[in-house]
C-alpha positions as CSV (number, residue, x, y, z in Angstrom):
1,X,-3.6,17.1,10.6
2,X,0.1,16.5,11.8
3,X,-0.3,13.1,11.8
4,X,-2.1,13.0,8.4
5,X,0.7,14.7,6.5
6,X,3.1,12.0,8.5
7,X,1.4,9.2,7.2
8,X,0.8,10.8,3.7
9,X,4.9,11.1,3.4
10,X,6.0,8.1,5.0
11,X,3.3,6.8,2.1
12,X,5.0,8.4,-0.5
13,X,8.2,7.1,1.0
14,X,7.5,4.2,0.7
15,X,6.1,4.2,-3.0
16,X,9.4,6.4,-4.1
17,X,11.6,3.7,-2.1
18,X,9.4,0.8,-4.4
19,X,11.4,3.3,-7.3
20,X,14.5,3.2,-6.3
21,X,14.9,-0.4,-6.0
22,X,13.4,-0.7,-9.5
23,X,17.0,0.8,-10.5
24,X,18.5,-2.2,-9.3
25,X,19.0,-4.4,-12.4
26,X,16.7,-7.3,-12.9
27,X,17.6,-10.5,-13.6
28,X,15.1,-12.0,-16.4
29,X,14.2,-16.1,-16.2
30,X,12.8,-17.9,-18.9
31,X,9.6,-17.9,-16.5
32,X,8.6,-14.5,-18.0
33,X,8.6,-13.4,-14.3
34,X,12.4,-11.4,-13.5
35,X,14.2,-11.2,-10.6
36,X,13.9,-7.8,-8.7
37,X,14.5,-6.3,-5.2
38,X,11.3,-4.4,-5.5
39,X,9.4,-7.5,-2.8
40,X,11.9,-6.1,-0.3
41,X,9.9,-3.0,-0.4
42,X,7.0,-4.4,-0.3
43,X,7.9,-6.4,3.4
44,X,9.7,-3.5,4.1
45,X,6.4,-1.7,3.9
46,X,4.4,-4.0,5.8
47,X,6.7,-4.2,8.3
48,X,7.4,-0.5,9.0
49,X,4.2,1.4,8.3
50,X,1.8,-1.1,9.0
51,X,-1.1,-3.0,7.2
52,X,-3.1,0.5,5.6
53,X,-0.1,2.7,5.0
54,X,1.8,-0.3,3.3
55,X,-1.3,-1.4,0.7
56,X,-1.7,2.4,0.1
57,X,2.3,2.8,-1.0
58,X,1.9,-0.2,-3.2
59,X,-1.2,0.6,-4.4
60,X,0.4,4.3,-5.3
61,X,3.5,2.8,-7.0
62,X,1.1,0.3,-8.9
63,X,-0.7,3.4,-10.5
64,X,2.1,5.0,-11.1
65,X,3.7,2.1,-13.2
66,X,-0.2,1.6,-14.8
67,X,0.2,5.5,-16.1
68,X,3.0,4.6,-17.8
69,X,6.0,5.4,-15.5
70,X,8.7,3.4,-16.0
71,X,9.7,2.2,-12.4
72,X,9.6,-1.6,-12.8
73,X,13.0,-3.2,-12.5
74,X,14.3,-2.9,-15.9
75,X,12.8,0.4,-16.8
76,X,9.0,-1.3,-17.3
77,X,6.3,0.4,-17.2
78,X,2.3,0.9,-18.5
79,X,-0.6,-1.1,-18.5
80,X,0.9,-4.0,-20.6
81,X,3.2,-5.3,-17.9
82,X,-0.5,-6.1,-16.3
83,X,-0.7,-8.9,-18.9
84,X,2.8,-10.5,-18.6
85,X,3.7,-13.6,-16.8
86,X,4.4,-11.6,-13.5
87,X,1.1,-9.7,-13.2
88,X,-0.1,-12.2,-10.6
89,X,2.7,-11.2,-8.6
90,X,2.8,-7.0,-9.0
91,X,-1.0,-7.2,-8.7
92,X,-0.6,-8.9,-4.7
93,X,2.2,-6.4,-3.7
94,X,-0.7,-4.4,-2.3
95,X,-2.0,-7.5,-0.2
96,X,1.4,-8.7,0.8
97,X,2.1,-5.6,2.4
98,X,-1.2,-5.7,4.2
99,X,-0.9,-8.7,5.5
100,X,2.8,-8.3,6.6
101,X,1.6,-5.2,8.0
102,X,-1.1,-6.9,10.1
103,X,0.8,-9.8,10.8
104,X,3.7,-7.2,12.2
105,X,1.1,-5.2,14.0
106,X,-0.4,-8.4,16.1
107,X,2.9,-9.8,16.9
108,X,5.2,-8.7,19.6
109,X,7.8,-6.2,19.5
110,X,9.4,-5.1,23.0
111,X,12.5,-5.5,22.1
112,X,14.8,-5.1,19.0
113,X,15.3,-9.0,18.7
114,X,11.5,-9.8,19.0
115,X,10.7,-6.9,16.4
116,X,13.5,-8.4,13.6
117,X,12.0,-12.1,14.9
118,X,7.9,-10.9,14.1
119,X,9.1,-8.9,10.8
120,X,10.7,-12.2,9.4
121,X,7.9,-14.0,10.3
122,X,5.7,-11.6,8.8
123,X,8.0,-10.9,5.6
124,X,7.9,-15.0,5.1
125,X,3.9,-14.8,5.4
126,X,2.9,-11.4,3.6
127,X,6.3,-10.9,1.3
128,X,6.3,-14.2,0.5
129,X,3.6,-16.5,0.9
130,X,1.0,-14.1,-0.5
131,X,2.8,-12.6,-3.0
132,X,3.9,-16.5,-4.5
133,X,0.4,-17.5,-4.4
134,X,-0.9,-14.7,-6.2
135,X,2.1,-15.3,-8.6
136,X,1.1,-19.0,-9.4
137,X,-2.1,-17.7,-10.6
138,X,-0.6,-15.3,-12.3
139,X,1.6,-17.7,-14.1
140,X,-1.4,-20.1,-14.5
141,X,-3.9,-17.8,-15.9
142,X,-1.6,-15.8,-18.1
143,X,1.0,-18.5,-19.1
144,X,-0.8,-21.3,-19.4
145,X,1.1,-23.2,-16.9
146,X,0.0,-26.2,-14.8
147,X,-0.5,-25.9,-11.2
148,X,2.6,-28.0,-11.0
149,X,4.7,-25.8,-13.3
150,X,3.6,-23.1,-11.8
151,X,4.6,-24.3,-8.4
152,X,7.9,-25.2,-9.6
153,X,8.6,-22.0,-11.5
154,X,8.1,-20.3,-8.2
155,X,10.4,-22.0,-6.0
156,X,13.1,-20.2,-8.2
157,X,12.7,-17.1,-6.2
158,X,12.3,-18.3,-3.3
159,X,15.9,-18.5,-1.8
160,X,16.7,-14.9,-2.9
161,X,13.4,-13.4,-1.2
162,X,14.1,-15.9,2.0
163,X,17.2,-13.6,2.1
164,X,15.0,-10.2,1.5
165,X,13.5,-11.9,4.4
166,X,16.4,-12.1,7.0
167,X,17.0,-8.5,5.6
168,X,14.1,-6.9,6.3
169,X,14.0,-8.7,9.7
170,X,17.7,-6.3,9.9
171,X,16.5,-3.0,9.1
172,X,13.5,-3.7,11.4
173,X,15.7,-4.3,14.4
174,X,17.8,-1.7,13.3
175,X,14.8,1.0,13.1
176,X,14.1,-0.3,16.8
177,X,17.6,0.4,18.5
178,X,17.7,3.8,16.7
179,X,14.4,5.2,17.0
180,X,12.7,3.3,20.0
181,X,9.4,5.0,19.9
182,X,8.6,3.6,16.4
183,X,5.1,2.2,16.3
184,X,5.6,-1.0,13.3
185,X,2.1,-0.1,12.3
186,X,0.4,-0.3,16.0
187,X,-0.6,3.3,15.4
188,X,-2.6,2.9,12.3
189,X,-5.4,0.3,11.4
């Protein structure tokens, strides 16, 4: 039961630290897709709680905003941001955290610098990868872009989440030198 209500708050956790970066301002493109640090969570996520615990705080911060809470970077909220240019990339937070969370899980961490080295690794493939496909689908479907246009409306946001990258690579190492016994999602499945 313990162990239950553990994963249950570092859940909500998660989903009210998805919130708090919404505050941070977002910077709109003419994409239709803005700039936010809300990814960050979302490799943070799979990188600290592991592949189920990370889709379920995305998934409970996606309902939230579907309700109608306005915790989207820029005070957005509701159903209707599920029909904008970035739904293909709000709709894969769920996965991206999975798969950085598996990815994490099946890669080696014995020591601080090889748990900051497997989070990048697995921020690049879940936080970034996964999350920019979905995107260019996203922008394709809803849009009305080209596969190429798509593509190269992407690459915009790559250099800033490379950099979420490194920093979520950071707080990982950090989380290992001050609590030593922490699990990067080897507990859960």
């Amino acid at each position: 039961m313990q162990d239950r209500n553990h994963s249950t708050a570092l859940i909500a956790l998660f989903a009210a630290l998805m919130a708090v970066l919404g505050l941070i301002p977002k910077i709109d493109l003419p994409l239709g897709v803005p700039i936010t640090l809300q990814t960050l969570g979302v490799m943070l996520a799979g990188c600290l709680l592991g592949p189920r615990r990370a889709f379920q705080a995305m998934a409970l911060f996606l309902i939230a905003v579907a309700i109608g809470l306005p915790l989207l970077s820029g005070g957005r909220g509701g159903f209707g941001v599920f029909t904008t240019p970035a739904a293909g990339y709000l709709l894969a937070w769920p996965v991206g955290a999975l798969v950085a969370g598996w990815i994490m899980r099946s890669l080696p961490v014995g020591s601080p610098r090889r748990v900051a080295l497997s989070a990048f690794l697995a921020s690049v493939v879940g936080g970034l990868l996964v999350i920019h496909a979905s995107g260019v689908v996203g922008l394709m479907a809803i849009a009305g872009m080209s596969p190429t246009q798509a593509l190269i409306g992407t690459t915009a946001f790559v250099p800033g989440d490379l950099i979420k990258c490194v920093l979520t690579a950071l707080v990982c190492h950090t989380v290992a030198r001050g609590l030593p016994d922490w699990q990067f999602g080897k507990s859960n499945a």
